[in-house]
HTML snippet that shows the backbone in 3Dmol.js (N, CA, C, O; Angstrom):
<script src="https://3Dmol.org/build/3Dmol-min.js"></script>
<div id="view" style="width:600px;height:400px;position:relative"></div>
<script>
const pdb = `
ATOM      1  N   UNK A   1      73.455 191.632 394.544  1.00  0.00           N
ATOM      2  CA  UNK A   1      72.941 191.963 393.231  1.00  0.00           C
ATOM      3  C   UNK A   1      73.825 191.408 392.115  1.00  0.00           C
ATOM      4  O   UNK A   1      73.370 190.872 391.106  1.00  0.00           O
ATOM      5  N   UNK A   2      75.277 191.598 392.405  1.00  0.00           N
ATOM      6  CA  UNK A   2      75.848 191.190 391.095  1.00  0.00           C
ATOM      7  C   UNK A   2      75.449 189.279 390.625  1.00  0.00           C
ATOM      8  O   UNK A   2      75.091 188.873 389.519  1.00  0.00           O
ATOM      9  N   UNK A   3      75.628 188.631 391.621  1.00  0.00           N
ATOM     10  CA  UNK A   3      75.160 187.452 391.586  1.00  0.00           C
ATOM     11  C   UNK A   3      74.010 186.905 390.657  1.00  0.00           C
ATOM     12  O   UNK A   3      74.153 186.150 389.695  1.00  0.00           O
ATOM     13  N   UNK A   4      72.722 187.497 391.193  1.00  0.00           N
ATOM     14  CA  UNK A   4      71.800 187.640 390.262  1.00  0.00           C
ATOM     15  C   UNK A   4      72.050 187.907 389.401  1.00  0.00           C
ATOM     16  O   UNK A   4      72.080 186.883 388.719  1.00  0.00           O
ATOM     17  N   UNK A   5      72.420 189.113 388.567  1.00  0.00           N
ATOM     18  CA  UNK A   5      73.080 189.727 387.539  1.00  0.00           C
ATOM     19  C   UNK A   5      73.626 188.239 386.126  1.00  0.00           C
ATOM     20  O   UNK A   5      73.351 187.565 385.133  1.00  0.00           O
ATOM     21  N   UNK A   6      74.697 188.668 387.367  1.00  0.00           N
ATOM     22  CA  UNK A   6      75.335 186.812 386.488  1.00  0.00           C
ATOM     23  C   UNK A   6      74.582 185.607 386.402  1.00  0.00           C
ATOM     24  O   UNK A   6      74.441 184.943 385.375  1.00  0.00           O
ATOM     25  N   UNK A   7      74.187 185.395 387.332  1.00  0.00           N
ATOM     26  CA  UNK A   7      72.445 184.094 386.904  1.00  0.00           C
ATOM     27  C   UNK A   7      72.481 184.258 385.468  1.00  0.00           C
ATOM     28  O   UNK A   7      72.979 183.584 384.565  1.00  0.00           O
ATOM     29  N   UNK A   8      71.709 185.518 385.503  1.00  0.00           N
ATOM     30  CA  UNK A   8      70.733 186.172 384.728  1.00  0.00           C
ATOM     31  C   UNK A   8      71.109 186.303 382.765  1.00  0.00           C
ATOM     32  O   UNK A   8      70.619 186.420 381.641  1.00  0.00           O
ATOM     33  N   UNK A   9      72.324 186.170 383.553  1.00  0.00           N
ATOM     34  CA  UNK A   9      73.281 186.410 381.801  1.00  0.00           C
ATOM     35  C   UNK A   9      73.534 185.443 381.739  1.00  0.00           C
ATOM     36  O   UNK A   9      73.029 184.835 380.794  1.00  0.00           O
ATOM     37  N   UNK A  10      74.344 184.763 382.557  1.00  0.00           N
ATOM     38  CA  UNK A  10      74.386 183.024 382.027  1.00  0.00           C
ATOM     39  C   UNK A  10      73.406 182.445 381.943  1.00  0.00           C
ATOM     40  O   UNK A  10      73.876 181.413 382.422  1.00  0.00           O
ATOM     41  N   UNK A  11      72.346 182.173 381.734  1.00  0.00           N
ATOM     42  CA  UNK A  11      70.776 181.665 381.982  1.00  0.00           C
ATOM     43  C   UNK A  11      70.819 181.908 379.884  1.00  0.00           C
ATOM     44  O   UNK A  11      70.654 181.203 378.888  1.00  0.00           O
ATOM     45  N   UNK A  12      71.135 183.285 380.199  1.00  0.00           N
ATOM     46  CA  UNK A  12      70.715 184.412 378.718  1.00  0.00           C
ATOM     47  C   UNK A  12      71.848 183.118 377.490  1.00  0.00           C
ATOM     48  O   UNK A  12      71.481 182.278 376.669  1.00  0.00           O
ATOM     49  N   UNK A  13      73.167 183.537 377.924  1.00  0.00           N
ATOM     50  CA  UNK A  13      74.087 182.618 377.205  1.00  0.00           C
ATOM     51  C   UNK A  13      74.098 181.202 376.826  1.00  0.00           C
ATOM     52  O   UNK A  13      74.931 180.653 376.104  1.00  0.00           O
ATOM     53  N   UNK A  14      73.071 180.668 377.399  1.00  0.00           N
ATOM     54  CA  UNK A  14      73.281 179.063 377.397  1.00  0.00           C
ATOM     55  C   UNK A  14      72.456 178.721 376.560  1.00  0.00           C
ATOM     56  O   UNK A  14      72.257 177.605 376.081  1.00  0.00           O
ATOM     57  N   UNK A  15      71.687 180.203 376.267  1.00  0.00           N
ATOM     58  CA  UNK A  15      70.421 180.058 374.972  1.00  0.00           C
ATOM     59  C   UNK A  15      71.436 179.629 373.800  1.00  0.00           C
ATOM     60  O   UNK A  15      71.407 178.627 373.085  1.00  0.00           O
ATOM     61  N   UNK A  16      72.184 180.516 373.824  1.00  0.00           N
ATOM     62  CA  UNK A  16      72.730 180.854 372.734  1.00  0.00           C
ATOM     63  C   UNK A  16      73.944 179.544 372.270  1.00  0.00           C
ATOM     64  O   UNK A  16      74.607 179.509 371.234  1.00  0.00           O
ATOM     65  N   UNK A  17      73.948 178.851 373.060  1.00  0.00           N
ATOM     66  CA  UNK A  17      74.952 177.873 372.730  1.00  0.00           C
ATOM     67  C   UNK A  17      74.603 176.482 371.811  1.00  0.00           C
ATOM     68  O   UNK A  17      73.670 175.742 372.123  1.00  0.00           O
ATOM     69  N   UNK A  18      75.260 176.294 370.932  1.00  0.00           N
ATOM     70  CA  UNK A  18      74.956 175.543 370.144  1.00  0.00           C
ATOM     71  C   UNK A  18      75.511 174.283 371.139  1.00  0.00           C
ATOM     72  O   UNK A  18      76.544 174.533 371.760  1.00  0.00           O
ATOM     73  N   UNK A  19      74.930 173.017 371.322  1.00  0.00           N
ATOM     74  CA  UNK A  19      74.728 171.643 371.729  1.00  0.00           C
ATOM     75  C   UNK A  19      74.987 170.841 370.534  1.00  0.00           C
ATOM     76  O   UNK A  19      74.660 170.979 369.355  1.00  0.00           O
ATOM     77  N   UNK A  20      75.831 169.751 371.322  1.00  0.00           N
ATOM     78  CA  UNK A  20      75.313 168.582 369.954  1.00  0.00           C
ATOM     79  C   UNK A  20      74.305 167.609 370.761  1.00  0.00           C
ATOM     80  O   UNK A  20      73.791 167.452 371.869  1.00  0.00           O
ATOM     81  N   UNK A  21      74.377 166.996 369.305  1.00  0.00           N
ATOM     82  CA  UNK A  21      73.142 165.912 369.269  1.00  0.00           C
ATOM     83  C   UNK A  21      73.636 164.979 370.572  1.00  0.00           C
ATOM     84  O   UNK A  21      74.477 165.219 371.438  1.00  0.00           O
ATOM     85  N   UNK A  22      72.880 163.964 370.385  1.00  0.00           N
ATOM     86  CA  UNK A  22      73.722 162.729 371.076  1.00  0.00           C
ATOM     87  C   UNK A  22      74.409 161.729 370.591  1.00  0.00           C
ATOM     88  O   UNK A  22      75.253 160.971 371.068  1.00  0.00           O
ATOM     89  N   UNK A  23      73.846 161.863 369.420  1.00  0.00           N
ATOM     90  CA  UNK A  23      74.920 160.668 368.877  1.00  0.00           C
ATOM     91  C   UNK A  23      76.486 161.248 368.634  1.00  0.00           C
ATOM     92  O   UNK A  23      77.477 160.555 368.406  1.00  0.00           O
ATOM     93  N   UNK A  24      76.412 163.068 368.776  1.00  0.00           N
ATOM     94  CA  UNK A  24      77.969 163.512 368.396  1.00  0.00           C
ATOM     95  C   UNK A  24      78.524 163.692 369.592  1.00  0.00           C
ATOM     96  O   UNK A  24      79.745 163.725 369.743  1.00  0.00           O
ATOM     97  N   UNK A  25      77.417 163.864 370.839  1.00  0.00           N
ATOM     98  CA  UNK A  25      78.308 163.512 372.374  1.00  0.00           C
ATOM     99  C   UNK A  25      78.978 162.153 372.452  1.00  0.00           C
ATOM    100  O   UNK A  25      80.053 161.875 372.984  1.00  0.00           O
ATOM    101  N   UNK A  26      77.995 161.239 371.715  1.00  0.00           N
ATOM    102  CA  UNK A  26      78.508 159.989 372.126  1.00  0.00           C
ATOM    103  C   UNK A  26      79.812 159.335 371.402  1.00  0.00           C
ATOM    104  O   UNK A  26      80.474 158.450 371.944  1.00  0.00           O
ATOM    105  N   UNK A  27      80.124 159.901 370.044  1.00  0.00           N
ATOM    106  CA  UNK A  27      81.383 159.757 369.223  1.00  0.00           C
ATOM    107  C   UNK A  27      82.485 160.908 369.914  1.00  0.00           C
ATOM    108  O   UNK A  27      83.643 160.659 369.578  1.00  0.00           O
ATOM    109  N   UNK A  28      82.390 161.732 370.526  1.00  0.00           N
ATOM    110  CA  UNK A  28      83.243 162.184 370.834  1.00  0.00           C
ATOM    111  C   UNK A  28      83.140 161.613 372.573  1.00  0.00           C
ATOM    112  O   UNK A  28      82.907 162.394 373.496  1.00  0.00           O
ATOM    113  N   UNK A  29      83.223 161.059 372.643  1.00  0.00           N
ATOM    114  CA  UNK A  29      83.263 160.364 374.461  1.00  0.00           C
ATOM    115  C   UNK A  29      83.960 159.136 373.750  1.00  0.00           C
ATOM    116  O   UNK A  29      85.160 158.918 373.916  1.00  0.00           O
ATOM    117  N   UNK A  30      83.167 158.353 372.961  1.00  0.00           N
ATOM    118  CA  UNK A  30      84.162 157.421 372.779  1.00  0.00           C
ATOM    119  C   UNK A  30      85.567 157.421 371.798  1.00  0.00           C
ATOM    120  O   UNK A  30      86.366 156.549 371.455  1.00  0.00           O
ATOM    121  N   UNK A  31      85.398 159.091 371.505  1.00  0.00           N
ATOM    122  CA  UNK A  31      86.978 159.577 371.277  1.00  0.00           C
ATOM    123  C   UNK A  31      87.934 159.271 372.152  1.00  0.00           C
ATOM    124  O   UNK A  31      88.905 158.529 372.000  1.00  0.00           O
ATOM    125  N   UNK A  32      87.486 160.096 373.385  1.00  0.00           N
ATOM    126  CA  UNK A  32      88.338 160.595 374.652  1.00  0.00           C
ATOM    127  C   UNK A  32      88.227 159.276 374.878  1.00  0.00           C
ATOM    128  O   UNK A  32      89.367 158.814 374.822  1.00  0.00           O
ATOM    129  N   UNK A  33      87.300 158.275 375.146  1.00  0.00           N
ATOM    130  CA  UNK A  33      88.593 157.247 375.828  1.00  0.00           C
ATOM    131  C   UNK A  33      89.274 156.560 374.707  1.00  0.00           C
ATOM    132  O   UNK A  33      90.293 155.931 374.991  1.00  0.00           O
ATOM    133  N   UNK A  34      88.959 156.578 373.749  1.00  0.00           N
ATOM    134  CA  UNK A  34      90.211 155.150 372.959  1.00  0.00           C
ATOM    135  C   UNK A  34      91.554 156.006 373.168  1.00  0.00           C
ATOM    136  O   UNK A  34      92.599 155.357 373.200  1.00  0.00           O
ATOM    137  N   UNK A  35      91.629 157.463 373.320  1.00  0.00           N
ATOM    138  CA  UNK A  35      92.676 158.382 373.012  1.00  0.00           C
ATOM    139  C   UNK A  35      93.047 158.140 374.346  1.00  0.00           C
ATOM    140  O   UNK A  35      94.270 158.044 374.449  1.00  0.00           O
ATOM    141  N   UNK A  36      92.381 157.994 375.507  1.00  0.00           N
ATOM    142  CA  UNK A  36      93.060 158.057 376.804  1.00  0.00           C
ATOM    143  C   UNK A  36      93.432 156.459 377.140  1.00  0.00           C
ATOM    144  O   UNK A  36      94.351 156.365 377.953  1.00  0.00           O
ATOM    145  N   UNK A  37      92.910 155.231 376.683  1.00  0.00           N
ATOM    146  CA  UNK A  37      93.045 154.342 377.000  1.00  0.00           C
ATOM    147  C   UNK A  37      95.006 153.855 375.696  1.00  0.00           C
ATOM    148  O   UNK A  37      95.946 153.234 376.192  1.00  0.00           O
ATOM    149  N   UNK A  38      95.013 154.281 374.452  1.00  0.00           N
ATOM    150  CA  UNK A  38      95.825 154.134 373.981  1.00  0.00           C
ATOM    151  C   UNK A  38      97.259 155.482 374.593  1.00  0.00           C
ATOM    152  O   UNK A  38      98.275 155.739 373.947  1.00  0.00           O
ATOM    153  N   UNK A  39      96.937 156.000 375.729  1.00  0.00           N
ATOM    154  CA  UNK A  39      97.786 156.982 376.084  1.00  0.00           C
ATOM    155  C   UNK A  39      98.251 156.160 377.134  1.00  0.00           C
ATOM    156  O   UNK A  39      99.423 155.820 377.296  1.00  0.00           O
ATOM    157  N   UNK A  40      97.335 155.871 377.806  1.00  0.00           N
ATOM    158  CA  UNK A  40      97.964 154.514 379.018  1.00  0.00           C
ATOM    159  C   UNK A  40      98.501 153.511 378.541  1.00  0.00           C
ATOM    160  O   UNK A  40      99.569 153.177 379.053  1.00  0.00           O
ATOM    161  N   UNK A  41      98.024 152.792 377.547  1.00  0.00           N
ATOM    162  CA  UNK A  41      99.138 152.013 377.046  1.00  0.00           C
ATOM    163  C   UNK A  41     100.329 152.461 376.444  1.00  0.00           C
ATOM    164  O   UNK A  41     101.208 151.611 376.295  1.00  0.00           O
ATOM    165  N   UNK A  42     100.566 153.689 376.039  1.00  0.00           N
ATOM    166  CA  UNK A  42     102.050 153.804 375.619  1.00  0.00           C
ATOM    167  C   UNK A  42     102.585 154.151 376.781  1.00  0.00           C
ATOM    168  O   UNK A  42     103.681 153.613 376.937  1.00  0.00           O
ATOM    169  N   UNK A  43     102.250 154.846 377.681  1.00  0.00           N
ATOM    170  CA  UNK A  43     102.587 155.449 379.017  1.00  0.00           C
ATOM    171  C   UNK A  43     103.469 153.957 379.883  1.00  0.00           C
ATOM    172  O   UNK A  43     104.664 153.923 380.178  1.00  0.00           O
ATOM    173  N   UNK A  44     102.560 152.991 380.097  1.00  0.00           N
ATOM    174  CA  UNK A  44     102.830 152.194 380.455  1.00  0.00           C
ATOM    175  C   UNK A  44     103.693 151.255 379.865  1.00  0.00           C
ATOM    176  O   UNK A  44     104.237 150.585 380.742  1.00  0.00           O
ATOM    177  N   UNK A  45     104.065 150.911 378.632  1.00  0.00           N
ATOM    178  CA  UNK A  45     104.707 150.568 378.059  1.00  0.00           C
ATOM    179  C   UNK A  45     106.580 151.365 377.828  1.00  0.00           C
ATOM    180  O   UNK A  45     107.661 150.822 377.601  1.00  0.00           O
ATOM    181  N   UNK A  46     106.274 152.503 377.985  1.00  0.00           N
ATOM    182  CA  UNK A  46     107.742 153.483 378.192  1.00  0.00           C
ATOM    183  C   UNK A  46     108.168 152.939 379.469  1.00  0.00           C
ATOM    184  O   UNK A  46     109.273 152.428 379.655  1.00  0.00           O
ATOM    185  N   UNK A  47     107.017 153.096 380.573  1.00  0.00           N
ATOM    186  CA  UNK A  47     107.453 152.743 382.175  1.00  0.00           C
ATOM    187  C   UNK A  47     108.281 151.565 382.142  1.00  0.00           C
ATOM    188  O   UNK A  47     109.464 151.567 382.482  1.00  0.00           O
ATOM    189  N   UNK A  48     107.486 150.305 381.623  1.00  0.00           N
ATOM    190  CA  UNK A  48     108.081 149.552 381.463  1.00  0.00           C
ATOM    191  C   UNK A  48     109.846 149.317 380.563  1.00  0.00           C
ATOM    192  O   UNK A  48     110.807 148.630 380.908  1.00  0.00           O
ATOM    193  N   UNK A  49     109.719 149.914 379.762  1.00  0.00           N
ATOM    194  CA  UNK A  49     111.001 149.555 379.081  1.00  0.00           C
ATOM    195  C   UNK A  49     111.730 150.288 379.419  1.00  0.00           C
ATOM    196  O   UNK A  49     112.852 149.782 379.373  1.00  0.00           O
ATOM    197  N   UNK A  50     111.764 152.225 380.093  1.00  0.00           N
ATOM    198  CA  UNK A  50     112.443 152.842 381.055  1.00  0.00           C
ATOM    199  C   UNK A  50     113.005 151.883 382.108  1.00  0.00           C
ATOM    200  O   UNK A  50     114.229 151.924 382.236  1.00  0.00           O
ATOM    201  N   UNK A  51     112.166 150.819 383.072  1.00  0.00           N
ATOM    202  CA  UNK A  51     112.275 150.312 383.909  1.00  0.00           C
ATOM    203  C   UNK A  51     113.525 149.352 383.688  1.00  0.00           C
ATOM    204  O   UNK A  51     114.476 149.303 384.468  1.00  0.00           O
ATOM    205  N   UNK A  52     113.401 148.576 382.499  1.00  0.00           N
ATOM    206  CA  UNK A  52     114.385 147.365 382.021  1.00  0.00           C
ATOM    207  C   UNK A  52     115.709 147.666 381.688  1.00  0.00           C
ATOM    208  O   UNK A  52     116.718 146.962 381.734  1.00  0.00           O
ATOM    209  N   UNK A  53     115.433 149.582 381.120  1.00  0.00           N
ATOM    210  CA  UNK A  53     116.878 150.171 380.791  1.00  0.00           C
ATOM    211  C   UNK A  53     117.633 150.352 382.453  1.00  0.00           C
ATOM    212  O   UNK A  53     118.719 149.831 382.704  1.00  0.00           O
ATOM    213  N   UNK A  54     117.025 150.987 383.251  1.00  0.00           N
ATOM    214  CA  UNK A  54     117.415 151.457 384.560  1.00  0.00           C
ATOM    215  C   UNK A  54     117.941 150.029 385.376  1.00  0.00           C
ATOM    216  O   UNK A  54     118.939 150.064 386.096  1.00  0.00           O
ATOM    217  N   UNK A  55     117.285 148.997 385.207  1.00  0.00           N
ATOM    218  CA  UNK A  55     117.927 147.432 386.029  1.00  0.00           C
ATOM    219  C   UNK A  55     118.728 147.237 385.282  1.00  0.00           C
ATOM    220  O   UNK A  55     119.728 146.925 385.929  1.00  0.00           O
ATOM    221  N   UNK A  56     119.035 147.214 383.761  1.00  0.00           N
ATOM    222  CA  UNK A  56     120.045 146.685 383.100  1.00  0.00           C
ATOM    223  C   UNK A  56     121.608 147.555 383.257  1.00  0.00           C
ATOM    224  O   UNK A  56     122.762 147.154 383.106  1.00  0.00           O
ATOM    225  N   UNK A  57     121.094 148.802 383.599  1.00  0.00           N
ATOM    226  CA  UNK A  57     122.092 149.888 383.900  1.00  0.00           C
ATOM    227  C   UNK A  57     122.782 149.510 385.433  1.00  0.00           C
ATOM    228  O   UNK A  57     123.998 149.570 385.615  1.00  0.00           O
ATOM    229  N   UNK A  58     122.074 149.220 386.210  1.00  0.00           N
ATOM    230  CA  UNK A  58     122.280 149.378 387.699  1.00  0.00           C
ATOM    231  C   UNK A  58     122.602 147.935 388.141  1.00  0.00           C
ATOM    232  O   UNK A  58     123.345 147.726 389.101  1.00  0.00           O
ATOM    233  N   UNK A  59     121.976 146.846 387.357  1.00  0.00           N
ATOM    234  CA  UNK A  59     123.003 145.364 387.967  1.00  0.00           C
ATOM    235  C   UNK A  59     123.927 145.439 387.048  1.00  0.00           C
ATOM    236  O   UNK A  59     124.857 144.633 387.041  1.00  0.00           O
TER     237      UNK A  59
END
`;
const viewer = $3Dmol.createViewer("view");
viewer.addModel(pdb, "pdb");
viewer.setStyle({}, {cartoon: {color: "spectrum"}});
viewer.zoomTo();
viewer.render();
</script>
């Protein structure tokens, strides 16, 4: 029973949820990646120059 229950209310709740459009799904997707693609490049770019400090240290 509780199962149902919960269906039943989440079914109820999803009324209630405000959605965006698509064009504001689609500006915020191509948020998340320029934000994740410019996170890999600094990411990768630290690796790298971490990397050059650690060989320059060690030869």
């Amino acid at each position: 029973m509780k199962i149902v229950e919960y269906i039943k209310e989440t079914k109820s709740e999803m009324k209630h949820v405000s959605w965006p459009t698509r064009r504001q799904a689609m500006a915020f997707t191509a948020i998340v990646i320029a934000i994740s693609v410019f996170v890999a490049i600094l990411l990768g770019l630290f690796d790298y120059l971490f990397t050059l400090g650690i060989e320059k240290f060690i030869a």
